[in-house]
MIDOSE-1310 file (N, C-alpha, C; in nm, 2 decimals, decimal comma, always signed):
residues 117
xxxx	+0,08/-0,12/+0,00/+0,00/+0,00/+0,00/+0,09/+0,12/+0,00; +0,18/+0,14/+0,09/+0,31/+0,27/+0,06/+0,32/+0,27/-0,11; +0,34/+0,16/-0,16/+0,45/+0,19/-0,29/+0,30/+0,24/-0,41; +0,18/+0,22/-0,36/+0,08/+0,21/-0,48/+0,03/+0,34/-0,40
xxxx	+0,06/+0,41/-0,29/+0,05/+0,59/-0,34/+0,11/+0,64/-0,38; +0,30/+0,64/-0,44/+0,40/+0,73/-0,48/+0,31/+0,67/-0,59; +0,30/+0,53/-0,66/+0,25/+0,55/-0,82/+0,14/+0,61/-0,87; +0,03/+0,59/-0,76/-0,09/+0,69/-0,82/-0,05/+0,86/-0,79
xxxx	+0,04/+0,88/-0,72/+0,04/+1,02/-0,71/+0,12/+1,04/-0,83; +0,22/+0,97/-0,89/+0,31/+1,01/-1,04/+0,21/+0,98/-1,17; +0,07/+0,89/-1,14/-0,02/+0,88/-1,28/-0,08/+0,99/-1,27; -0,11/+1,04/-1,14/-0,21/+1,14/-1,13/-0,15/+1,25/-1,16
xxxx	+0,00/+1,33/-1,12/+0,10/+1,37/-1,18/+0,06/+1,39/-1,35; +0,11/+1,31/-1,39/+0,16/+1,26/-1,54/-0,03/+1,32/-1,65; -0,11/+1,26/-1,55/-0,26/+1,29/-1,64/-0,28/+1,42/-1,64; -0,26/+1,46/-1,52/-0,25/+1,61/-1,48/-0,16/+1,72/-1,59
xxxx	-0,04/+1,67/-1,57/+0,04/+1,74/-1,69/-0,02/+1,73/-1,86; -0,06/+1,57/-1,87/-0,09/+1,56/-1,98/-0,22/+1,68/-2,03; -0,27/+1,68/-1,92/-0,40/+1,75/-1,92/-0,40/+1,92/-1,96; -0,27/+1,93/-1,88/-0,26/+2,08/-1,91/-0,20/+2,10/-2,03
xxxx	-0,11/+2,02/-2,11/-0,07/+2,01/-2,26/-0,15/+2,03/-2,36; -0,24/+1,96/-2,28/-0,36/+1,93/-2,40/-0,42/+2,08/-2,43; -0,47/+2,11/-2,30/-0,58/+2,25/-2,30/-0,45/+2,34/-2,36; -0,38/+2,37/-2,29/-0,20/+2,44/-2,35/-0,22/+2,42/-2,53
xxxx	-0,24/+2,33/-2,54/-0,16/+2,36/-2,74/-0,37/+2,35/-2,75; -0,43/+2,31/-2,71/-0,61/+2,38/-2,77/-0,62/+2,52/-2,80; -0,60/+2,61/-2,67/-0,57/+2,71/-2,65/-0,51/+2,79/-2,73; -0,34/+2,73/-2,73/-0,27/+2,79/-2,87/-0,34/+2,77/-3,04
xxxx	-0,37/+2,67/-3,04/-0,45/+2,66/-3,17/-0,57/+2,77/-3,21; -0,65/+2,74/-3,08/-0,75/+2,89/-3,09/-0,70/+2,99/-3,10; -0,54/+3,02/-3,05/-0,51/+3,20/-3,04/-0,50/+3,20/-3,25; -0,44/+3,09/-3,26/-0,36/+3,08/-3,40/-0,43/+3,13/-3,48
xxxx	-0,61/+3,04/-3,47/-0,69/+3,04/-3,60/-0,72/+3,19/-3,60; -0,73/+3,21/-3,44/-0,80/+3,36/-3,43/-0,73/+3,49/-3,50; -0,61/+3,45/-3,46/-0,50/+3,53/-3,55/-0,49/+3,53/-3,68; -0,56/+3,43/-3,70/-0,56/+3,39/-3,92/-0,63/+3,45/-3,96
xxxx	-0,79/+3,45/-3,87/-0,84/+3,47/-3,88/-0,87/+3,63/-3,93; -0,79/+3,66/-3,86/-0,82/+3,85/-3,79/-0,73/+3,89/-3,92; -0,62/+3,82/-3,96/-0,54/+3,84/-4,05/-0,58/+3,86/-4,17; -0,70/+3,73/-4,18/-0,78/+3,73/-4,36/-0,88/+3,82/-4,36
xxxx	-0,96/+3,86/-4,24/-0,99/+4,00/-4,22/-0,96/+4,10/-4,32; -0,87/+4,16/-4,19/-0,82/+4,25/-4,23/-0,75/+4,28/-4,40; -0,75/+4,16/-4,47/-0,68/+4,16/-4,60/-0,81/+4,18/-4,72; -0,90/+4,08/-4,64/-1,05/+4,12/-4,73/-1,08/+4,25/-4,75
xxxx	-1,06/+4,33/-4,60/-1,12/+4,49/-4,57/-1,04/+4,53/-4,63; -0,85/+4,52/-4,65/-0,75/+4,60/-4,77/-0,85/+4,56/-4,89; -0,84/+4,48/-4,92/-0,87/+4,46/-5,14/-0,97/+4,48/-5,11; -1,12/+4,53/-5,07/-1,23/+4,60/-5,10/-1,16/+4,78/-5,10
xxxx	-1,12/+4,77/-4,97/-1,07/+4,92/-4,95/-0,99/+4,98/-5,13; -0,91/+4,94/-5,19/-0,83/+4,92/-5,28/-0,95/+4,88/-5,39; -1,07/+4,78/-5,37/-1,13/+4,85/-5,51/-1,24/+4,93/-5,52; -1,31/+4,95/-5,40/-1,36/+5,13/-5,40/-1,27/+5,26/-5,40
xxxx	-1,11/+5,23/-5,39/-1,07/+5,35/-5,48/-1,03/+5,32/-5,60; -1,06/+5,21/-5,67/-1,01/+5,20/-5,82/-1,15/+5,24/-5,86; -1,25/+5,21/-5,80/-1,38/+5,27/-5,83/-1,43/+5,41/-5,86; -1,37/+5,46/-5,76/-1,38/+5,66/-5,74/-1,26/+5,69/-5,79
xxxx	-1,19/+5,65/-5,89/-1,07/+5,70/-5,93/-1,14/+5,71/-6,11; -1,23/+5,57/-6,13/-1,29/+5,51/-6,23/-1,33/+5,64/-6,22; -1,46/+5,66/-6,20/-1,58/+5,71/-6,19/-1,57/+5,87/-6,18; -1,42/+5,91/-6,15/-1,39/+6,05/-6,12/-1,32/+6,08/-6,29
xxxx	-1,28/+5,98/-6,37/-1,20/+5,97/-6,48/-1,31/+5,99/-6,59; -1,42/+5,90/-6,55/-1,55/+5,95/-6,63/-1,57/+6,11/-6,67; -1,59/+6,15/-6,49/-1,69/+6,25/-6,52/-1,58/+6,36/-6,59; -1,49/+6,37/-6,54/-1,37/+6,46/-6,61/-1,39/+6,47/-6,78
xxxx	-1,41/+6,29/-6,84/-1,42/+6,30/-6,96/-1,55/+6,36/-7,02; -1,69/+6,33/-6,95/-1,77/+6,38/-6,96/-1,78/+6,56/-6,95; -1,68/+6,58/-6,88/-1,73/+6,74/-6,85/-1,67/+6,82/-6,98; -1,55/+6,76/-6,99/-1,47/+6,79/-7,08/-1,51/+6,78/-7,25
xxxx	-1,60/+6,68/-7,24/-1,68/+6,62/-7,36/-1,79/+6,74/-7,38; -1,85/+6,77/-7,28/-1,95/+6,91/-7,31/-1,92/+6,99/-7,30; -1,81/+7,03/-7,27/-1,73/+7,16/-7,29/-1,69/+7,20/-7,44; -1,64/+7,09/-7,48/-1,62/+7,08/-7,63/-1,73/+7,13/-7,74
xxxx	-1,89/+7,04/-7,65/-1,94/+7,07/-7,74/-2,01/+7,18/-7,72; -1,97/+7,28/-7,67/-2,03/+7,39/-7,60/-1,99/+7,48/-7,73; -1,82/+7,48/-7,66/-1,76/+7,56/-7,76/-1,76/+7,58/-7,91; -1,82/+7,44/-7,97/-1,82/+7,37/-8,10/-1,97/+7,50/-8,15
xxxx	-2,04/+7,46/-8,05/-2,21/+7,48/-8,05/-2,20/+7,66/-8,08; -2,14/+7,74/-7,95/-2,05/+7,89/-7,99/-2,01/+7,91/-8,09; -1,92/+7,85/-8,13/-1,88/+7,85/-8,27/-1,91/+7,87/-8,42; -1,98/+7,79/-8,40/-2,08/+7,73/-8,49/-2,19/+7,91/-8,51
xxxx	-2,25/+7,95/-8,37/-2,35/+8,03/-8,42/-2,29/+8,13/-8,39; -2,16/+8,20/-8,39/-2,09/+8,28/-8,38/-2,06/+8,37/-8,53; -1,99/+8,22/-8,60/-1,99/+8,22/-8,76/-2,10/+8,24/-8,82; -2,23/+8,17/-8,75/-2,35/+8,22/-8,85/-2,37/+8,34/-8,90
xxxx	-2,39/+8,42/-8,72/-2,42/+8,56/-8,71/-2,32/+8,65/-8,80; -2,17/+8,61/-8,82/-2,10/+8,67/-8,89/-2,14/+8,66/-9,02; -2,19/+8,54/-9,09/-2,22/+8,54/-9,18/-2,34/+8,62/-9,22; -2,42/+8,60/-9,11/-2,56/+8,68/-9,18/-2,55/+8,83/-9,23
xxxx	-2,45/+8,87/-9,09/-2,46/+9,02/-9,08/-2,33/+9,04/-9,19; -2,25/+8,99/-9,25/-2,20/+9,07/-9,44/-2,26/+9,03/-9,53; -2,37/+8,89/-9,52/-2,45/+8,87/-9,62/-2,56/+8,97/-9,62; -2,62/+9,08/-9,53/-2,70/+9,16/-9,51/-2,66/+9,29/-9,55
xxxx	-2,54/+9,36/-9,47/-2,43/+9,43/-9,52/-2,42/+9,42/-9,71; -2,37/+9,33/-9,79/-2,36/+9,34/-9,88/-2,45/+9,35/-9,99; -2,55/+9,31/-9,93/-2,73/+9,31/-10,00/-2,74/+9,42/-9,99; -2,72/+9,52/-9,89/-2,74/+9,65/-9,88/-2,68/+9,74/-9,95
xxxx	-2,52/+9,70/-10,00/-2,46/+9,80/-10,09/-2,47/+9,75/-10,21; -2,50/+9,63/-10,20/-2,55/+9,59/-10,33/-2,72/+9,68/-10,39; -2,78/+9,67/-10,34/-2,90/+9,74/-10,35/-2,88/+9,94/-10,36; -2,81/+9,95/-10,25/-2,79/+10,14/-10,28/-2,67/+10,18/-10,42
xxxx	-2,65/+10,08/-10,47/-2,58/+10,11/-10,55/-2,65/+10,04/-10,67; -2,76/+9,99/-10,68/-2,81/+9,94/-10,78/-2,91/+10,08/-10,75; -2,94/+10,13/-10,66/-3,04/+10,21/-10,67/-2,98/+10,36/-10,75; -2,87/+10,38/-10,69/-2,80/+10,51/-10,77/-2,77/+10,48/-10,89
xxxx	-2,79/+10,36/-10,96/-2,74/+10,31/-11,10/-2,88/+10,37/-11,16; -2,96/+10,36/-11,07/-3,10/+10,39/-11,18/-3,10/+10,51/-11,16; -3,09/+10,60/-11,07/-3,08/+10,73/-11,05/-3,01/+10,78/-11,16; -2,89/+10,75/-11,19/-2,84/+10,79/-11,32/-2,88/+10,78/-11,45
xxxx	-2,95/+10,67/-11,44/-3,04/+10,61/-11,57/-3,10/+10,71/-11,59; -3,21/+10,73/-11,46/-3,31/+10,84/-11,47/-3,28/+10,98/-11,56; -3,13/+11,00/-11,46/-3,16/+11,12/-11,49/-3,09/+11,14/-11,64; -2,99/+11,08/-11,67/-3,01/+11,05/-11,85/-3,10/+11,02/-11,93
xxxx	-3,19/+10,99/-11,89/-3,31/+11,01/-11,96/-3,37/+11,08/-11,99; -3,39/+11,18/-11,84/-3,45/+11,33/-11,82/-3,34/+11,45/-11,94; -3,19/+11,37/-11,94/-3,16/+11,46/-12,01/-3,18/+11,43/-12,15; -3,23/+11,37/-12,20/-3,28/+11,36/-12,32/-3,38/+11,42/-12,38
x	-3,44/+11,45/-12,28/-3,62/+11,51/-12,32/-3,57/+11,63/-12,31
């Protein structure tokens, strides 16, 4: 009976330690996954973070071209009735000296006429 307490006190020992090994590397395994975890996280939240700014970088590139696109055709559109109005106002201009001078042509007609009689 002496020698069968030192052995159960060295199994009880030994299960005991085994016991704390065990919970010991569970434990570490839990910290690990949690750490993997936290890790793939955090990498998911980078590469979204990284494609909502390739997004508003997209979408800022647009409107740039868009603004710049109606700008164009702004200027195009100015242009355009810029030239008209130039155009109207010498084609009106010229109808006019065309006409006072077709008018004094007859004046002179006239009055060579008058000098005839």
């Amino acid at each position: 009976a002496q020698v069968a307490v030192p052995v159960a006190a060295q199994v009880a020992v030994q299960v005991a330690a085994q016991v704390v090994v065990q919970v010991g590397a569970q434990v570490a395994a839990r910290q690990v996954a949690a750490r993997w975890m936290a890790v793939k996280v955090a990498a998911q939240v980078a590469v979204r973070v990284a494609a909502a700014r390739v997004a508003v970088q997209e979408a800022a590139q647009v409107a740039v071209l868009a603004a710049v696109q109606a700008a164009v055709q702004v200027a195009v559109l100015v242009a355009v009735l810029v030239a008209a109005q130039v155009a109207v106002k010498v084609a009106v201009r010229v109808a006019v000296e065309v006409a006072v001078v077709e008018v004094l042509l007859l004046v002179v007609e006239v009055g060579d006429l008058m000098n005839l009689f």
